[in-house]
C-alpha positions in Angstrom: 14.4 -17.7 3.8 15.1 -14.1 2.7 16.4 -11.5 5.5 13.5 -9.4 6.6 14.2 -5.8 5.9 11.8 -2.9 7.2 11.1 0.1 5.4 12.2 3.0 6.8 9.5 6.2 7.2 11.1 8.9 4.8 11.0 12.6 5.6 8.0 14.4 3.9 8.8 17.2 2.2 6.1 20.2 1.5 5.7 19.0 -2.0 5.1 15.6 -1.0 1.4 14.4 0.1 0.9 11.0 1.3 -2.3 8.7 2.1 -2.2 5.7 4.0 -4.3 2.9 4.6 -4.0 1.1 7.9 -4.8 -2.4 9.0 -5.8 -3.5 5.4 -6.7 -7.7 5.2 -4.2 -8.7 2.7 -0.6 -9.4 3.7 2.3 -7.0 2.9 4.1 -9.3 0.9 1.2 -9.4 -1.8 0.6 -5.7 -1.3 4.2 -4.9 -2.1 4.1 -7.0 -5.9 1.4 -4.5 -6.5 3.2 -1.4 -5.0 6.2 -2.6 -7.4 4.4 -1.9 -10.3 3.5 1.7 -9.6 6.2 3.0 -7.8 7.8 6.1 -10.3 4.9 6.2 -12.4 2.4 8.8 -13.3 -0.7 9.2 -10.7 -2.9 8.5 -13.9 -0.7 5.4 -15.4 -0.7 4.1 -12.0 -4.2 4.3 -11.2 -4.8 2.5 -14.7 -2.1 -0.4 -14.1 -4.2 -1.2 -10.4 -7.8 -1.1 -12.1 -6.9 -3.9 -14.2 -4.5 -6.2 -12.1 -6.4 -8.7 -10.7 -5.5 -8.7 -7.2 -7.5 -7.3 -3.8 -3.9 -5.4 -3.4 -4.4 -3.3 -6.7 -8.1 -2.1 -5.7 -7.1 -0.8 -2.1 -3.5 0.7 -3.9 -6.1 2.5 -5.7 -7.9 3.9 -3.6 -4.7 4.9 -1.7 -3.3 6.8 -4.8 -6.4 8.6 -5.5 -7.0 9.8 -2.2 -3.1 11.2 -2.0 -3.5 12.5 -5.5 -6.8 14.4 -3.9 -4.8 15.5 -0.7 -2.6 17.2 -2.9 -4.5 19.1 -5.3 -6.8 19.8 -2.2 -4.7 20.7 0.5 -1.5 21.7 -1.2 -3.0 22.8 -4.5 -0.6 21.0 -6.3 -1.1 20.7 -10.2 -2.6 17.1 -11.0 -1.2 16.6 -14.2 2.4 16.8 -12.8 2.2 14.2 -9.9 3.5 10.8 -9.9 4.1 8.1 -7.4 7.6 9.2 -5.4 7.2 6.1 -3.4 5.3 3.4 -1.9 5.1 0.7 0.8 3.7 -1.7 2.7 4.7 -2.1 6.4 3.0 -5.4 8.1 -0.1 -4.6 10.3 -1.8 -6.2 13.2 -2.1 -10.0 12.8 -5.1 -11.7 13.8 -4.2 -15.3 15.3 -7.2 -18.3 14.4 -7.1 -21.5 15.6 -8.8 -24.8 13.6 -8.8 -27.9 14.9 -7.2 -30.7 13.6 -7.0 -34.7 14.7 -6.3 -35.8 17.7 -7.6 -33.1 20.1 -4.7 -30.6 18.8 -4.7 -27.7 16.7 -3.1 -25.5 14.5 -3.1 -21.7 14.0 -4.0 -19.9 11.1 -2.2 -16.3 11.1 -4.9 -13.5 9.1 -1.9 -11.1 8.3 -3.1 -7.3 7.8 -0.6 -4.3 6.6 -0.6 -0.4 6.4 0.1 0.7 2.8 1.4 4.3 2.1 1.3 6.3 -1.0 4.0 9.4 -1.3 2.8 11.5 -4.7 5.0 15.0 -5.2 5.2 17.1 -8.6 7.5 16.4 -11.0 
């Protein structure tokens, strides 16, 4: 099994907005095949790769890059031709334990994994 590394939270700069959206029902490690794809692309390109990857990842990364994309031509009047994605992640979230039963009397757990994914978007 692969060493577990943590992302680390980055210092925003002025020109960098961010979004985030906490305790989404997917697990981080799906979430972060989908951030992959986006991460250093244009707002628009990336917005275009997530609405036609299948996934339930892609349609909440969406969401996540439009709404930083709006923070930043809102609040920091940023031009929105010029942003792309400076960086994304997805740090693990509350897990929800379960618990179906199986033969014998016993049991076994079922672990509903959530995450927090953050979208970064500056100007190039």
């Amino acid at each position: 099994m692969a060493k577990k590394v943590e992302n680390e939270a980055v210092e925003v700069k002025p020109t960098d907005v961010k979004a985030t959206a906490k305790t989404v029902r997917v697990t981080s490690r799906k979430a972060k095949l989908v951030l992959d794809l986006v991460r250093g692309k244009d707002v628009k390109e990336a917005m275009a790769i997530c609405q036609f990857l299948p996934n339930k990842a892609a349609r909440v990364t969406y969401k996540v890059i439009k709404s930083a994309a709006a923070n930043a031509v809102h609040n920091n009047q940023l031009d929105e031709s010029k942003l792309y994605v400076k960086e994304c992640y997805a740090n693990e979230g509350i897990t929800m334990k379960r618990y179906m039963p199986r033969a014998k009397g016993s049991a076994s757990s079922i672990m509903k994994r959530t995450s927090h994914i953050t979208v970064v978007v500056a100007e190039r």
